[in-house]
Residue, then its C-alpha position, 0 to 999 in steps of 0.5 A: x540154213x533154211x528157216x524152220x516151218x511154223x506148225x499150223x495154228x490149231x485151228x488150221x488144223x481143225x479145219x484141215x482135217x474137218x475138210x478132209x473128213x468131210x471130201x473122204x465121206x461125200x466121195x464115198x457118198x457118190x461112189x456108193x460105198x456100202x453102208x456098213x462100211x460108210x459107219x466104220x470108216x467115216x461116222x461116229x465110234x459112238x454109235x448111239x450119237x450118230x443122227x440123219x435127218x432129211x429135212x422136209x415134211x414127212x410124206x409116206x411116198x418118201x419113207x427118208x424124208x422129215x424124221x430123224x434116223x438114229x444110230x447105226x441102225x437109223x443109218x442103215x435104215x435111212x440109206x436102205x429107204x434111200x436106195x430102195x427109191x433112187x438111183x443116182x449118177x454124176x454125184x458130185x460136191x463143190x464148195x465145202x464151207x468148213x466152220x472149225x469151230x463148230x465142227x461142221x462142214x456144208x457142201x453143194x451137192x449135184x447129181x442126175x436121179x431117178x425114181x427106180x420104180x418109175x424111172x423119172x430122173x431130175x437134175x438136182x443141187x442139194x446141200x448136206x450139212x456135217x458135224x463132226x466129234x473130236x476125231x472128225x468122224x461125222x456124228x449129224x449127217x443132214x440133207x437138204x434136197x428138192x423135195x418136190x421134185x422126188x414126190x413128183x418122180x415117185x408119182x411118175x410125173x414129169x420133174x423137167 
């Protein structure tokens, strides 16, 4: 008789199932998903803790950048401010480091943007940082990208 599985230690699971949550919302991250259906598939029941930030300092040529956006409608606020500025193209994510104890997922980020009204593209990595609630649907979604390199694209100016 074959011996019986052990069930995962809970832990495991945790991580398992953060690890999950997180490739499921970066994979509709890079494929465009609309927004309303990126917050009811992959965010937060509870609306009022969903948080976004971008971290940088504020600058009026990046209307996403340096301030939280709260909510669903910081959410959508945030991905309209985003797509209203840049395309992207060949998103993809590497190197998920899942912390099941803080319900967090950090993950490496590659794409090819452009600047829509200026059409100057540049090759980035960027990191989002996730958090997660009980049911590991995300409540802080936090990016960390290059900065300089958009305000330059938004101006125009040569980013490579």
């Amino acid at each position: 008789m074959p011996p019986t599985p052990k069930a995962e230690a809970p832990e495991t699971e945790t991580r398992t199932a953060l690890h999950t949550s997180a490739t499921a919302f970066c994979d509709a991250f890079r494929t465009s998903t609309p927004p309303s259906e990126l917050l009811t598939t992959h965010f937060t029941h509870q609306h009022a803790n969903i948080l976004v930030h971008e971290h940088g300092r504020p600058h009026p040529q990046l209307p996403f950048l340096g301030r939280p956006f709260r909510g669903a409608a910081g959410l959508h606020a945030y991905l309209d401010a985003v797509s209203s500025c840049l395309s992207h193209e060949g998103m993809q994510f590497t190197e998920y480091v899942v912390d099941a104890e803080g319900r967090k997922v950090a993950v490496r980020g590659e794409a090819r943007f452009t600047w829509r009204a200026t059409g100057q593209g540049w090759d980035e990595v960027f990191t989002y940082v996730l958090g997660f609630d009980r049911e590991c649907r995300v409540e802080r979604y936090e990016i960390w990208a290059d900065t300089g390199a958009a305000l330059l694209a938004s101006r125009g100016e040569s980013v490579e």
